[in-house]
mmJSON file of the N, C-alpha and C atoms, coordinates in Angstrom:
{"data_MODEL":{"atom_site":{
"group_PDB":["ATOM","ATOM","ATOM","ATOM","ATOM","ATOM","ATOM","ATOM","ATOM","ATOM","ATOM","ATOM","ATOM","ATOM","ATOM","ATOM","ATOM","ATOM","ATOM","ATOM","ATOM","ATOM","ATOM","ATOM","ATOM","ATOM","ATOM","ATOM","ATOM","ATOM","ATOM","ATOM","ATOM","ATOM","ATOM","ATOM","ATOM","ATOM","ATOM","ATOM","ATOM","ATOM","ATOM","ATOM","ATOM","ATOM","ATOM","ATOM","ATOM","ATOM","ATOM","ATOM","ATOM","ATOM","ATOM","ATOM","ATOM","ATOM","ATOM","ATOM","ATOM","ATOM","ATOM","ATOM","ATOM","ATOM","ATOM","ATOM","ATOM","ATOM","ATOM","ATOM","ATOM","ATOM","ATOM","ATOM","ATOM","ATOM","ATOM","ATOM","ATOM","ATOM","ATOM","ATOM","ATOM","ATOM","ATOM","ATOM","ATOM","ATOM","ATOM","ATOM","ATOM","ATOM","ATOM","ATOM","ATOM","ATOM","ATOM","ATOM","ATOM","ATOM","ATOM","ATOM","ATOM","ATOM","ATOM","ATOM","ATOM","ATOM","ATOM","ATOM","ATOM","ATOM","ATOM","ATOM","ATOM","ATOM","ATOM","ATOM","ATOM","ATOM","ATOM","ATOM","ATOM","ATOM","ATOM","ATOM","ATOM","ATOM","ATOM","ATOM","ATOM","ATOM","ATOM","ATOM","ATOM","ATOM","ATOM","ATOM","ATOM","ATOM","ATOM","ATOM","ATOM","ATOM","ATOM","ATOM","ATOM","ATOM","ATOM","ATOM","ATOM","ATOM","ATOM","ATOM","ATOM","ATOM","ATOM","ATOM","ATOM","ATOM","ATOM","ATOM","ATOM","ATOM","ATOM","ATOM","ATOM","ATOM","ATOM","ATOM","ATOM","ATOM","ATOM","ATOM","ATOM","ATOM","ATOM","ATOM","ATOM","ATOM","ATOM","ATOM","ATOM","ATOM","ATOM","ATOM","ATOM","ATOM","ATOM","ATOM","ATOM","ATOM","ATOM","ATOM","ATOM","ATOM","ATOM","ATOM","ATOM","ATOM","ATOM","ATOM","ATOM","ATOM","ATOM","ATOM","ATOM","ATOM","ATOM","ATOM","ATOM","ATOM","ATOM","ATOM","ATOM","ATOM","ATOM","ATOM","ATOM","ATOM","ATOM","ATOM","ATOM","ATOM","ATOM","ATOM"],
"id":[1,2,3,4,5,6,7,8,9,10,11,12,13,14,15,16,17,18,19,20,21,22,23,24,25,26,27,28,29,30,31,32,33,34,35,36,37,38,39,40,41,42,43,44,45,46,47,48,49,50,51,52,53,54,55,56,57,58,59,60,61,62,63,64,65,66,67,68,69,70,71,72,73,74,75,76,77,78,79,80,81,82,83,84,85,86,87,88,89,90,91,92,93,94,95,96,97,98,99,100,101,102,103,104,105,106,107,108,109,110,111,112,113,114,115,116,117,118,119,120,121,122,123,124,125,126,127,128,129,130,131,132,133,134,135,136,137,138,139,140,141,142,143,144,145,146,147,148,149,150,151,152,153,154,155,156,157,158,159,160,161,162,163,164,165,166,167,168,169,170,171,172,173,174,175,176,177,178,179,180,181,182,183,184,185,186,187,188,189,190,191,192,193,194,195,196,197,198,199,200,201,202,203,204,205,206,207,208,209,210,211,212,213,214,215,216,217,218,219,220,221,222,223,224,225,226,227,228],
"type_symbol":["N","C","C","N","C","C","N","C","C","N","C","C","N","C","C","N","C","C","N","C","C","N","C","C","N","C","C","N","C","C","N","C","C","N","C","C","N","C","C","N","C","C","N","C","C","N","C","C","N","C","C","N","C","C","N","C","C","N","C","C","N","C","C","N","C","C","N","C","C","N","C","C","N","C","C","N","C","C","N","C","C","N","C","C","N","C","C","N","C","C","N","C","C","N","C","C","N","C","C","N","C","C","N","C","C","N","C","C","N","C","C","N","C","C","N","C","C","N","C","C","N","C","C","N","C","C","N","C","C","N","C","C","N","C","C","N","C","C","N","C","C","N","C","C","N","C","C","N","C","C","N","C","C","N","C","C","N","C","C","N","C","C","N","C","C","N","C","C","N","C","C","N","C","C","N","C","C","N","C","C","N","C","C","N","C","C","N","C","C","N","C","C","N","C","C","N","C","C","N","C","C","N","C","C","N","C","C","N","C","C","N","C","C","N","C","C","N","C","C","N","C","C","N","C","C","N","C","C"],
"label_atom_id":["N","CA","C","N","CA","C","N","CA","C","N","CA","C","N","CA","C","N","CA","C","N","CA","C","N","CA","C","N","CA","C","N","CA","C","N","CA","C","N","CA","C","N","CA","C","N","CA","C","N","CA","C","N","CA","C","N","CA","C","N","CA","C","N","CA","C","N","CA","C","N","CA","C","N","CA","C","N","CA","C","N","CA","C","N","CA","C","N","CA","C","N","CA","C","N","CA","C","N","CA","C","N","CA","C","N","CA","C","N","CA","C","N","CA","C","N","CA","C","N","CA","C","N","CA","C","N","CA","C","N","CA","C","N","CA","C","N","CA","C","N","CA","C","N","CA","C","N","CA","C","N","CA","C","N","CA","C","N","CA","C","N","CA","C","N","CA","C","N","CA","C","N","CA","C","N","CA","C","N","CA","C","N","CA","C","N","CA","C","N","CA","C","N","CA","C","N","CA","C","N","CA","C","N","CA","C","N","CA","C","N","CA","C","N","CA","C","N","CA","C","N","CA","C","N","CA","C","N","CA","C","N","CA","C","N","CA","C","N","CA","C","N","CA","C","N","CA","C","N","CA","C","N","CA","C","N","CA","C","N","CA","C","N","CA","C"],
"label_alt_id":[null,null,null,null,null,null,null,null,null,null,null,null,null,null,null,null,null,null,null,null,null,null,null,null,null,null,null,null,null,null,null,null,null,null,null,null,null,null,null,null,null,null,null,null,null,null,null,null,null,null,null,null,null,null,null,null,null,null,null,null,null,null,null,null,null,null,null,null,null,null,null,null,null,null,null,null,null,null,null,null,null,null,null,null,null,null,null,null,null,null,null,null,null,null,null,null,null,null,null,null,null,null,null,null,null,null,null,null,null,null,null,null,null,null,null,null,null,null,null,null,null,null,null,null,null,null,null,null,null,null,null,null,null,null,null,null,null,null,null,null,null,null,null,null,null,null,null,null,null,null,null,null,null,null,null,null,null,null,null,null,null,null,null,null,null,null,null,null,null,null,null,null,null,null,null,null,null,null,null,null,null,null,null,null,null,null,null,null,null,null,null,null,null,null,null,null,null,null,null,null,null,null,null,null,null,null,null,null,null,null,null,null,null,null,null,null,null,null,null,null,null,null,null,null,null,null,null,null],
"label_comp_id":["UNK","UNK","UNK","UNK","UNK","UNK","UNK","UNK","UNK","UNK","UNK","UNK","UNK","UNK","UNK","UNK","UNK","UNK","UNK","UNK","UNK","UNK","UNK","UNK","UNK","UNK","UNK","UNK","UNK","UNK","UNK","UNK","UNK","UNK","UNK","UNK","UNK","UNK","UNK","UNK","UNK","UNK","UNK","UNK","UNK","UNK","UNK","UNK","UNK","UNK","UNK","UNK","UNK","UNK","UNK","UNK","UNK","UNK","UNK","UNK","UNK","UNK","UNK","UNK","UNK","UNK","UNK","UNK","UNK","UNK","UNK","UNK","UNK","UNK","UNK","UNK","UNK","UNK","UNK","UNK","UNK","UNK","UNK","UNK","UNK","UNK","UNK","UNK","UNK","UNK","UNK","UNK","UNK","UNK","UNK","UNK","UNK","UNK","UNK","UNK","UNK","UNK","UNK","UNK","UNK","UNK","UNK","UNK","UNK","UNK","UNK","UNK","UNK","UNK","UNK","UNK","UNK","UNK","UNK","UNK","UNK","UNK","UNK","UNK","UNK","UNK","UNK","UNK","UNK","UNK","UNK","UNK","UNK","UNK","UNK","UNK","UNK","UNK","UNK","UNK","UNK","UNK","UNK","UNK","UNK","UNK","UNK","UNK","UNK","UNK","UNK","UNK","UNK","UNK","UNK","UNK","UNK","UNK","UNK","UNK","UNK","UNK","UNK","UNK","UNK","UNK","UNK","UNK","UNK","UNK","UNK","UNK","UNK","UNK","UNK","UNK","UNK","UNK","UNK","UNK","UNK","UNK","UNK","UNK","UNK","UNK","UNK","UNK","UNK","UNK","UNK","UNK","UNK","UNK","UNK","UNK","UNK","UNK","UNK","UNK","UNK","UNK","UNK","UNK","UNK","UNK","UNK","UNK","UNK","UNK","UNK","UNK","UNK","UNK","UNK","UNK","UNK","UNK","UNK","UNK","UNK","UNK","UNK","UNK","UNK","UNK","UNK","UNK"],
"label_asym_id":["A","A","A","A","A","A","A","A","A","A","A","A","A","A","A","A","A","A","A","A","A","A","A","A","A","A","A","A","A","A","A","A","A","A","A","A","A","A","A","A","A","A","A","A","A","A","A","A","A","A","A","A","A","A","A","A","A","A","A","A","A","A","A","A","A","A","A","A","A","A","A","A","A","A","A","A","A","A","A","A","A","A","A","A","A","A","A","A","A","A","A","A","A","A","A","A","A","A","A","A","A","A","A","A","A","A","A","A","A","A","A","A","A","A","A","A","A","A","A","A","A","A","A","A","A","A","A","A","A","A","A","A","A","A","A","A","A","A","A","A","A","A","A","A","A","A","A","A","A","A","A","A","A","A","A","A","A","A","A","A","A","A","A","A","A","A","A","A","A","A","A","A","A","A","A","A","A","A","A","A","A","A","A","A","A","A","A","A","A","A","A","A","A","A","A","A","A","A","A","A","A","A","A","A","A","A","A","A","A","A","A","A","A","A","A","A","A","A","A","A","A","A","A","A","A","A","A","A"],
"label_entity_id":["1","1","1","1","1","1","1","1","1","1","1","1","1","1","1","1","1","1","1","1","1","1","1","1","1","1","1","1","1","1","1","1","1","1","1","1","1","1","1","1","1","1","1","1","1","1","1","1","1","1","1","1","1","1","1","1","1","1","1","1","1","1","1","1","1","1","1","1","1","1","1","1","1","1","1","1","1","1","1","1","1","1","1","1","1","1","1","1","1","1","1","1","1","1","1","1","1","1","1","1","1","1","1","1","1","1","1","1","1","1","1","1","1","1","1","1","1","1","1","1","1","1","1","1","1","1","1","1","1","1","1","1","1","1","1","1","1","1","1","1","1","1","1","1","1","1","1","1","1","1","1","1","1","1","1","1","1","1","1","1","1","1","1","1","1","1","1","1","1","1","1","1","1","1","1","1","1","1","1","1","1","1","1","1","1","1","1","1","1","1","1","1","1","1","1","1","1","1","1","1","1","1","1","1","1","1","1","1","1","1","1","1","1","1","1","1","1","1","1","1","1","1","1","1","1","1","1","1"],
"label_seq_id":[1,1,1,2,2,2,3,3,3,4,4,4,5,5,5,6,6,6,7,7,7,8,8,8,9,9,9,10,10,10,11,11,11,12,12,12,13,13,13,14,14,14,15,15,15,16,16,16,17,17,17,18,18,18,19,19,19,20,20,20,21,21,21,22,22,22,23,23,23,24,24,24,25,25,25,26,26,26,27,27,27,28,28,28,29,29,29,30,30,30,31,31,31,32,32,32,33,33,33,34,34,34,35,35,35,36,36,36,37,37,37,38,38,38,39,39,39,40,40,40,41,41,41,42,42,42,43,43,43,44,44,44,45,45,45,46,46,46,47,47,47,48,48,48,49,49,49,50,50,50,51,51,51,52,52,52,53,53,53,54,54,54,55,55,55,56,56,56,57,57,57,58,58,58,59,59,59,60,60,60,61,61,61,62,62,62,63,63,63,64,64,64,65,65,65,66,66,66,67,67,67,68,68,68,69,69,69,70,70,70,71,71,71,72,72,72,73,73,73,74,74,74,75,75,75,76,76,76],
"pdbx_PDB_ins_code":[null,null,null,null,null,null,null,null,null,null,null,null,null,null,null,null,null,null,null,null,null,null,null,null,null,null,null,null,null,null,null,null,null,null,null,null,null,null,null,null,null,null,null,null,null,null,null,null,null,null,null,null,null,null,null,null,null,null,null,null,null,null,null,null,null,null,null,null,null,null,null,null,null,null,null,null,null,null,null,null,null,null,null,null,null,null,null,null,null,null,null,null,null,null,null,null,null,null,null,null,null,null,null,null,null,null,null,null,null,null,null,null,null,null,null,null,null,null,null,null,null,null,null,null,null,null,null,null,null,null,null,null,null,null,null,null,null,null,null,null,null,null,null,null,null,null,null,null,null,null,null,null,null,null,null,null,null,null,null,null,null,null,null,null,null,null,null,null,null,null,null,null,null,null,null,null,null,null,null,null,null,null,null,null,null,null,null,null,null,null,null,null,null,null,null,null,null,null,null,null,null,null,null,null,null,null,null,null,null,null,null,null,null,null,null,null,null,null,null,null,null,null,null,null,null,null,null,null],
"Cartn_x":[0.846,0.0,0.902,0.697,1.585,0.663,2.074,1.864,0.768,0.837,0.643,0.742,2.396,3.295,3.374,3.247,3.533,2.051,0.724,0.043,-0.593,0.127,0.002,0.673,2.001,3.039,2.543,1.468,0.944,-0.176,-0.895,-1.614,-1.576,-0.733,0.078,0.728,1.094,1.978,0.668,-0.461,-1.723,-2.49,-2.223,-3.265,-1.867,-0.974,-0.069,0.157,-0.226,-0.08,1.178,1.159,2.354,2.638,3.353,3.611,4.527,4.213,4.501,5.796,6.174,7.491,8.169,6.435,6.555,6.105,5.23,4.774,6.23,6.812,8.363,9.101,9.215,10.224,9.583,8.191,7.576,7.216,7.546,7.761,8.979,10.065,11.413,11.517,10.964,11.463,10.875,9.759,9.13,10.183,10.547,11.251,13.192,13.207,13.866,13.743,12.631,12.286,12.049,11.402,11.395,12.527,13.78,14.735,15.756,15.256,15.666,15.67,14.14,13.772,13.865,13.773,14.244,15.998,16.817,18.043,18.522,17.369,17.196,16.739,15.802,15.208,15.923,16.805,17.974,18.652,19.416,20.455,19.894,18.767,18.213,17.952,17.3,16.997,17.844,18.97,19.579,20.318,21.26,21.713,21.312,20.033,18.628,18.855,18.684,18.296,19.729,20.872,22.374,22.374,21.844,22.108,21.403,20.558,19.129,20.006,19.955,20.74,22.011,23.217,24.08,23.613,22.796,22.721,21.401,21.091,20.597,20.988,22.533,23.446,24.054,24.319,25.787,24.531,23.693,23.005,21.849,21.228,20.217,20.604,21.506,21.873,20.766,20.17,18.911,18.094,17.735,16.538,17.067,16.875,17.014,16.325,16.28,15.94,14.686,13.428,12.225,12.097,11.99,11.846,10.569,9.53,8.104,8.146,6.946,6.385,6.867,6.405,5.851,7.23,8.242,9.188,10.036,9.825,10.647,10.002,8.173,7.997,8.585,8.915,9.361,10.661,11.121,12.78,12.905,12.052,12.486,11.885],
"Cartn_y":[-1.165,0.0,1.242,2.379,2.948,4.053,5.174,6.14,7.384,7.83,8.569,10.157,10.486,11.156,12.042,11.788,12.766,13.651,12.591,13.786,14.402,14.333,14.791,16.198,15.933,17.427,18.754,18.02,18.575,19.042,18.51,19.789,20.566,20.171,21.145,22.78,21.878,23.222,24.516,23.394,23.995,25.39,24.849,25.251,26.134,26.063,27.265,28.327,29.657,30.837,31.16,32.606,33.393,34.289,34.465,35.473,36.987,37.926,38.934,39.389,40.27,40.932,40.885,41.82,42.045,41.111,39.967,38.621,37.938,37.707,37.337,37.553,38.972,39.996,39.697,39.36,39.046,38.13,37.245,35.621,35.536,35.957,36.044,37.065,37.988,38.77,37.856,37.243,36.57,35.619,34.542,33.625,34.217,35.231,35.84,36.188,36.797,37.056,35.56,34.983,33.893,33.399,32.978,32.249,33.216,34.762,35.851,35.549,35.143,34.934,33.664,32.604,31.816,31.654,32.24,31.665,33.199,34.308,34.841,34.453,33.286,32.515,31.547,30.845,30.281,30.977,32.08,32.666,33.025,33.197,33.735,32.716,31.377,30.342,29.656,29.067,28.454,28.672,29.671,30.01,30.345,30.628,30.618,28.992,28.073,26.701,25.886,26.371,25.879,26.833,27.841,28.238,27.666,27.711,26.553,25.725,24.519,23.191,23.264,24.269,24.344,24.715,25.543,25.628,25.077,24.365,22.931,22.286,21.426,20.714,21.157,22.582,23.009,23.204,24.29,24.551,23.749,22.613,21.811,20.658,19.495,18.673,17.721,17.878,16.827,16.544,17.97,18.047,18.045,17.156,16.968,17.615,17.041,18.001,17.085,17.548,17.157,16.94,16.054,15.575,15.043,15.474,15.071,13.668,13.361,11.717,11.467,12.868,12.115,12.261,12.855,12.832,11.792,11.55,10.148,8.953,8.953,7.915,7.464,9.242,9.526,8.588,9.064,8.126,7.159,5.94,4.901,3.971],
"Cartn_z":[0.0,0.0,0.0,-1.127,-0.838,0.038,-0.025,1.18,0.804,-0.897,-1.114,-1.035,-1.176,-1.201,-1.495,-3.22,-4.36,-4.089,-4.075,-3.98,-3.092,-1.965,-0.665,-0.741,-1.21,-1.65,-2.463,-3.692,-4.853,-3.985,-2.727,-2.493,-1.209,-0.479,0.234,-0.373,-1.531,-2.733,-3.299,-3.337,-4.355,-2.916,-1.708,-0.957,0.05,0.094,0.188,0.693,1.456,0.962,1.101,0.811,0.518,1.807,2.283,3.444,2.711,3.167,2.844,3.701,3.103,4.024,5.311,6.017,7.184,7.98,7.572,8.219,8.48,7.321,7.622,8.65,8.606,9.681,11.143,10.978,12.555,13.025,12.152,12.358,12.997,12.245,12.989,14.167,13.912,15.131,16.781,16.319,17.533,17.806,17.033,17.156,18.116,17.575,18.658,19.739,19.886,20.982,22.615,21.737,22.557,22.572,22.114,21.954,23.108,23.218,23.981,25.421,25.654,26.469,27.663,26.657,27.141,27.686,26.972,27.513,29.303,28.952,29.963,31.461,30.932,32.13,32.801,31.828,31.967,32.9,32.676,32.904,34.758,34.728,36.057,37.189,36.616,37.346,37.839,37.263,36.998,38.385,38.276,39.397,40.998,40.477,42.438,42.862,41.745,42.018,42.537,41.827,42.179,43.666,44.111,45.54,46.319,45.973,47.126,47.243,46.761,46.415,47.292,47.106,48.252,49.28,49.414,50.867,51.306,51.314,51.824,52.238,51.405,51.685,52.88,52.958,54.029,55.198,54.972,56.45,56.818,56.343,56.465,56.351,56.757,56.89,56.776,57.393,57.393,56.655,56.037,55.29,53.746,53.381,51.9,50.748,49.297,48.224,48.047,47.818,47.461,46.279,45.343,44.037,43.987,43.01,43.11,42.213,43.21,42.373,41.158,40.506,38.754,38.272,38.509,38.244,38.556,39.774,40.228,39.461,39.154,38.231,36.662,36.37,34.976,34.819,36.275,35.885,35.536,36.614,36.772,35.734],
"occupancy":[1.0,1.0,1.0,1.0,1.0,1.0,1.0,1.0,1.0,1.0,1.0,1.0,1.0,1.0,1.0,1.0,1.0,1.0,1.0,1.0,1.0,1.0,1.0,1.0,1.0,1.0,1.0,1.0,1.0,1.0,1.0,1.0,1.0,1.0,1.0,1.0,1.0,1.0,1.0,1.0,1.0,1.0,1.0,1.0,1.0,1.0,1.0,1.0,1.0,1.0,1.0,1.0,1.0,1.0,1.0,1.0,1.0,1.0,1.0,1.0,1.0,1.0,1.0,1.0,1.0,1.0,1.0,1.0,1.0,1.0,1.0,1.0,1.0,1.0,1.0,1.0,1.0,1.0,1.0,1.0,1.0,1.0,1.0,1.0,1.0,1.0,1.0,1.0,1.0,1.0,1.0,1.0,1.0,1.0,1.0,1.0,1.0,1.0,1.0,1.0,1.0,1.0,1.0,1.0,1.0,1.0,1.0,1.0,1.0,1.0,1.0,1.0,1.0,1.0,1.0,1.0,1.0,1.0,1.0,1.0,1.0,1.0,1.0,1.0,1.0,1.0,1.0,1.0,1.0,1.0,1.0,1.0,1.0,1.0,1.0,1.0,1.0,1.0,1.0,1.0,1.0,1.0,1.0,1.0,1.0,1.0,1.0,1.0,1.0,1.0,1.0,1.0,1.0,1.0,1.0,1.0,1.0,1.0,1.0,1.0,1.0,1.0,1.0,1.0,1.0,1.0,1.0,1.0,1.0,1.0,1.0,1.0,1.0,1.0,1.0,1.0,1.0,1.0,1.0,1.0,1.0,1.0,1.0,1.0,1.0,1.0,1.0,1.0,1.0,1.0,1.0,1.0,1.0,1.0,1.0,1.0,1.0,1.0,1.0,1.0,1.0,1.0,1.0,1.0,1.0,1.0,1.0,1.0,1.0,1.0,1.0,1.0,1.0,1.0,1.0,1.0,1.0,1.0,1.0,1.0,1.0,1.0,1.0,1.0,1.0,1.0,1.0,1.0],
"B_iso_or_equiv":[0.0,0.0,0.0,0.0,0.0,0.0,0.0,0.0,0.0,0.0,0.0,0.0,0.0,0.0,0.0,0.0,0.0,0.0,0.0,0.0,0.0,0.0,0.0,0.0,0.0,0.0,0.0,0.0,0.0,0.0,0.0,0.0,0.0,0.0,0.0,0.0,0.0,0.0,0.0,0.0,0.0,0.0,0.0,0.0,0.0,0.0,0.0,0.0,0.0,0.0,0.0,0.0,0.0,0.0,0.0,0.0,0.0,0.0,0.0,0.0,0.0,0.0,0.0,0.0,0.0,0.0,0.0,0.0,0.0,0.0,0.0,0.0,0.0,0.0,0.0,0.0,0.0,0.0,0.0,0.0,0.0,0.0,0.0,0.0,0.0,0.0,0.0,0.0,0.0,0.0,0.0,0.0,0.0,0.0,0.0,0.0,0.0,0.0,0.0,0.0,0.0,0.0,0.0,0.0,0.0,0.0,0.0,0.0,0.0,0.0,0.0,0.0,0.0,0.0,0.0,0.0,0.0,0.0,0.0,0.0,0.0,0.0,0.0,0.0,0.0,0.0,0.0,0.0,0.0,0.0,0.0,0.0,0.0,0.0,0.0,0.0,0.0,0.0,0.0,0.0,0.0,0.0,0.0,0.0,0.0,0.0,0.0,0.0,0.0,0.0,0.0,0.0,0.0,0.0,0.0,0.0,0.0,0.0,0.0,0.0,0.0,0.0,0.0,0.0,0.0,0.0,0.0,0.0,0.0,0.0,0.0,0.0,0.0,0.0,0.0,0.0,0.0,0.0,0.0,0.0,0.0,0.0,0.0,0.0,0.0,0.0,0.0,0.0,0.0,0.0,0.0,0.0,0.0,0.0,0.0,0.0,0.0,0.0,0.0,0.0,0.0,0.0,0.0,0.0,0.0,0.0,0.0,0.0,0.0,0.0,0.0,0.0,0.0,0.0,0.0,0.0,0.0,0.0,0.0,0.0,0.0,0.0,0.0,0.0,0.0,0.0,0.0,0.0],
"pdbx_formal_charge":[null,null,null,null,null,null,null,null,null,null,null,null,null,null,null,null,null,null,null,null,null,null,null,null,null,null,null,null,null,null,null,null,null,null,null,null,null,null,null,null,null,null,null,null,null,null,null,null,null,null,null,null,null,null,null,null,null,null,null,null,null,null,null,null,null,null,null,null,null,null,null,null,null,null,null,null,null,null,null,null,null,null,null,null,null,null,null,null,null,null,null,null,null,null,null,null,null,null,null,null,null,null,null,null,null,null,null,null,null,null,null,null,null,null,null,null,null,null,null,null,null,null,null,null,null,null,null,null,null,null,null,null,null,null,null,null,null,null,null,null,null,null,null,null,null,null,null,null,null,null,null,null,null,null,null,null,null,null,null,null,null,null,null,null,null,null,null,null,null,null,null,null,null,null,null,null,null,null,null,null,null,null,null,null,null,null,null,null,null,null,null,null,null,null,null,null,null,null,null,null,null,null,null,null,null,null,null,null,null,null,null,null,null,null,null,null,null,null,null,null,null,null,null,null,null,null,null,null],
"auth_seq_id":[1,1,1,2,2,2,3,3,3,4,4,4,5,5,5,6,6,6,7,7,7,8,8,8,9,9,9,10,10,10,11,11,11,12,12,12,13,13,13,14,14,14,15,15,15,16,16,16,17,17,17,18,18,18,19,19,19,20,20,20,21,21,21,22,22,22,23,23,23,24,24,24,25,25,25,26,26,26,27,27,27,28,28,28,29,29,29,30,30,30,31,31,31,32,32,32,33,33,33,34,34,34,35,35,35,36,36,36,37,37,37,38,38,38,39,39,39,40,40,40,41,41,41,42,42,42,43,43,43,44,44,44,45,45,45,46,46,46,47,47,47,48,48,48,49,49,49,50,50,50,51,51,51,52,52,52,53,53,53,54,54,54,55,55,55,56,56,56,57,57,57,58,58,58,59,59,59,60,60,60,61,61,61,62,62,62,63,63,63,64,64,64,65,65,65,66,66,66,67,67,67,68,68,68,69,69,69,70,70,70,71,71,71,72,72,72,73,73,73,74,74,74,75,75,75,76,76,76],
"auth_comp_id":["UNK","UNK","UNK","UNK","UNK","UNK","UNK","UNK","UNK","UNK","UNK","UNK","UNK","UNK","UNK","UNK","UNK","UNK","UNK","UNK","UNK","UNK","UNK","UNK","UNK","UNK","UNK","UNK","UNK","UNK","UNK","UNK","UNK","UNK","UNK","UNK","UNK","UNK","UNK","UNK","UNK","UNK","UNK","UNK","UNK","UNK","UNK","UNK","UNK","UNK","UNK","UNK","UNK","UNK","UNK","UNK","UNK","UNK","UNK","UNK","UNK","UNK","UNK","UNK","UNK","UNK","UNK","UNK","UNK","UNK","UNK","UNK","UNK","UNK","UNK","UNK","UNK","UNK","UNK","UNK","UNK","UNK","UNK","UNK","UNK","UNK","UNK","UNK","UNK","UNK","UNK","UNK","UNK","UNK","UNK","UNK","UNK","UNK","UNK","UNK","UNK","UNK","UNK","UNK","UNK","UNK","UNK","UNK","UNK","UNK","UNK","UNK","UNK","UNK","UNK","UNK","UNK","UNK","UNK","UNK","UNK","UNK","UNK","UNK","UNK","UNK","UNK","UNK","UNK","UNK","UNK","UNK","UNK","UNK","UNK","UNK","UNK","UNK","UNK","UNK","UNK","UNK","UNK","UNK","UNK","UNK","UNK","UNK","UNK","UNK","UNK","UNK","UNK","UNK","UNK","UNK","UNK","UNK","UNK","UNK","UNK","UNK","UNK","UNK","UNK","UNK","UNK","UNK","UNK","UNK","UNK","UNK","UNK","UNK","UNK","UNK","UNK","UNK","UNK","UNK","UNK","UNK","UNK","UNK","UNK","UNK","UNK","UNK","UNK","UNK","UNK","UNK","UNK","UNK","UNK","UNK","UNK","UNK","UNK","UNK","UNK","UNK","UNK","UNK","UNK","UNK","UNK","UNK","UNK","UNK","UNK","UNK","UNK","UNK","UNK","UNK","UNK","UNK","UNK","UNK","UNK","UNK","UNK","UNK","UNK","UNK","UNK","UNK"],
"auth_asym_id":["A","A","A","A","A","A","A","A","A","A","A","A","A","A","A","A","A","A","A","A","A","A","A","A","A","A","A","A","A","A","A","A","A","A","A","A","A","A","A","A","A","A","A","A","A","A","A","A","A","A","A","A","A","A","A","A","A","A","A","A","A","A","A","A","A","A","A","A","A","A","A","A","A","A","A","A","A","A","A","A","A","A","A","A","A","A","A","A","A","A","A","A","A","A","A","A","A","A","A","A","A","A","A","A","A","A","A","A","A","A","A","A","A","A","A","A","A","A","A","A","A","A","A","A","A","A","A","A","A","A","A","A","A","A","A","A","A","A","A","A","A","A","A","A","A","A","A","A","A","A","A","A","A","A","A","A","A","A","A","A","A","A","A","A","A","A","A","A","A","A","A","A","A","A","A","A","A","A","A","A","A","A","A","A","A","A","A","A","A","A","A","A","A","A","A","A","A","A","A","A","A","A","A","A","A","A","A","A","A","A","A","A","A","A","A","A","A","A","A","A","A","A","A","A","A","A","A","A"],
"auth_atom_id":["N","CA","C","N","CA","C","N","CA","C","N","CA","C","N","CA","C","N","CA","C","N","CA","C","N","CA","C","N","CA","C","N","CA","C","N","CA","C","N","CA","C","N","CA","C","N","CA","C","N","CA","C","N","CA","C","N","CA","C","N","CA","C","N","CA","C","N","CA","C","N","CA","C","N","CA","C","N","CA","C","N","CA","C","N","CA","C","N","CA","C","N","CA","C","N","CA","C","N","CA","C","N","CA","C","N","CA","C","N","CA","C","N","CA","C","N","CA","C","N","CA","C","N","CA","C","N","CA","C","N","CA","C","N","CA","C","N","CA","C","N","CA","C","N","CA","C","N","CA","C","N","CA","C","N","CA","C","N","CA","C","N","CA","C","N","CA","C","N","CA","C","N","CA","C","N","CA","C","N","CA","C","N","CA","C","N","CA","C","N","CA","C","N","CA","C","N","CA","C","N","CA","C","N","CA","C","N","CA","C","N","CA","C","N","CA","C","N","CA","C","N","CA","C","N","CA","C","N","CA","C","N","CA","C","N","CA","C","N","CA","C","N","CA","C","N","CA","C","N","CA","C","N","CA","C","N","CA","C","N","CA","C","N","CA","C"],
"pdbx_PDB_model_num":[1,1,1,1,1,1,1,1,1,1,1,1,1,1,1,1,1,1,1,1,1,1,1,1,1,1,1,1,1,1,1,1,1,1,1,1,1,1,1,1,1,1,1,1,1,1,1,1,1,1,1,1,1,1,1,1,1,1,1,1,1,1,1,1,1,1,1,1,1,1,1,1,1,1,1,1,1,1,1,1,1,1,1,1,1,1,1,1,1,1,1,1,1,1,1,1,1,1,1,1,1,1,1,1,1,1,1,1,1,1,1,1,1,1,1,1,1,1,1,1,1,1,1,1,1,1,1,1,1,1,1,1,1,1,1,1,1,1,1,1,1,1,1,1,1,1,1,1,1,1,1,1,1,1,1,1,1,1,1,1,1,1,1,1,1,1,1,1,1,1,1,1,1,1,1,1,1,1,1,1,1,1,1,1,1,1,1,1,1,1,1,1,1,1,1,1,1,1,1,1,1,1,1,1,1,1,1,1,1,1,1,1,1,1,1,1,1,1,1,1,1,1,1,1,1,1,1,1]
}}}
């Protein structure tokens, strides 16, 4: 059975549109923006969560790091 490929392509191609200039420019500019954003959130979190984490270890001896269920189910 085949897949039916060729004319799957032919009307993808037929039904199409065209994006204009500035649709372009704000397609990308978004895609920056988020890509902005994200490595900002990065840059911010990242380092709160590596301080928690030590100092847990050094001044909370006892009390350990809480890792939820679904995550621990995810692992295993």
């Amino acid at each position: 059975m085949g897949c039916n490929c060729k004319n799957a392509v032919k009307i993808n191609d037929a039904n199409a549109t065209k994006q204009s200039g500035i649709e372009k420019v704000l397609l990308f500019l978004k895609k920056v923006g988020l890509f902005a954003l994200g490595i900002c959130f990065a840059i911010v979190i990242t380092p709160i969560v590596i301080v928690v984490i030590i100092y847990k270890m050094i001044f909370k001896p006892g009390e350990g790091i809480i890792i939820p269920d679904k995550i621990l189910k995810m692992l295993k």
